[in-house]
C-alpha positions as CSV (number, residue, x, y, z in Angstrom):
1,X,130.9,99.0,92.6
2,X,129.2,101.2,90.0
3,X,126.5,104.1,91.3
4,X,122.9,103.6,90.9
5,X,121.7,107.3,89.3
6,X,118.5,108.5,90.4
7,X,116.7,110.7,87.5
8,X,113.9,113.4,88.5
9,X,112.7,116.4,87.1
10,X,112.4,118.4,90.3
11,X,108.8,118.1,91.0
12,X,106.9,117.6,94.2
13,X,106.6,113.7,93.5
14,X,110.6,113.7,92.6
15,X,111.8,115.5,95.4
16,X,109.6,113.5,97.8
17,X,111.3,110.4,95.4
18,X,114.4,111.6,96.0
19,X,114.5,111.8,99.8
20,X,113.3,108.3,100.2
21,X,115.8,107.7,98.1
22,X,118.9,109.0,100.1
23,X,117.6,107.7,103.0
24,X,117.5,104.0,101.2
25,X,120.8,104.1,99.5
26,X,124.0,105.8,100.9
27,X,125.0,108.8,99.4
28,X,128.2,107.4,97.7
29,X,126.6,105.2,96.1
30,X,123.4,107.1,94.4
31,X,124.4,110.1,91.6
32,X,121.3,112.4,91.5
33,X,120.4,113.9,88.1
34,X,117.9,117.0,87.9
35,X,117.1,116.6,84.1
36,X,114.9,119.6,84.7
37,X,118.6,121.5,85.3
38,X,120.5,119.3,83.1
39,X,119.2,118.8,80.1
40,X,122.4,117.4,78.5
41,X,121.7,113.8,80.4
42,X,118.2,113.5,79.5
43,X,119.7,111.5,76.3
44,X,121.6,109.4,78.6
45,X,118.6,108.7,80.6
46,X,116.6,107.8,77.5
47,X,119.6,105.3,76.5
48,X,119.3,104.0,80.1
49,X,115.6,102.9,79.5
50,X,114.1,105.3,81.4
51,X,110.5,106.5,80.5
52,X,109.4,108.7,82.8
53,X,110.7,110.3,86.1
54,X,111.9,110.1,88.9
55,X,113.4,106.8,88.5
56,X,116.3,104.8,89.4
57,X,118.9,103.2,87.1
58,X,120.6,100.2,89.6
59,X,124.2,99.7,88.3
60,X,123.4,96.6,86.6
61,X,120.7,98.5,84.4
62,X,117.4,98.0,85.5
63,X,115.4,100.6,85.5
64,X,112.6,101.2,88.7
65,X,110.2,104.1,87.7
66,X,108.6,105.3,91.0
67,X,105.4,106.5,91.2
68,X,105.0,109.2,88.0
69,X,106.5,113.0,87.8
70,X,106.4,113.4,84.0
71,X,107.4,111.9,80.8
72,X,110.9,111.9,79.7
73,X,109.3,113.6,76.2
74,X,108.2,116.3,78.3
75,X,111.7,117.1,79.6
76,X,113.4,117.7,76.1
């Protein structure tokens, strides 16, 4: 089974995200991406379809945006 990936920014809203997150989904099967840290993915991310962070790519490729952190422009 493929990994969902979680994308956030590191804000407030993200990390708050991102807890809910871990508790929701088991840790073996979530990646966590800090695009604020990792700028290199933020491409992949756009690929993915995501628009604005945090939000979770499931493995099958839809894309749930939770609640809003910041754009995925304003990461790059």
């Amino acid at each position: 089974m493929e990994k969902s990936i979680f994308y956030h920014a590191g804000c407030p809203v993200c990390v708050s995200a991102e807890q809910d997150i871990l508790n929701l989904i088991p840790t073996g099967q979530v990646e966590v991406v800090h695009l604020g840290t990792d700028k290199t993915r933020v491409t992949e991310a756009e690929k993915a379809g995501v628009k604005s962070v945090p939000a979770l790519v499931t493995p099958n490729g839809n894309v749930l945006h939770i609640n809003f952190g910041a754009s995925i422009s304003d990461l790059k």
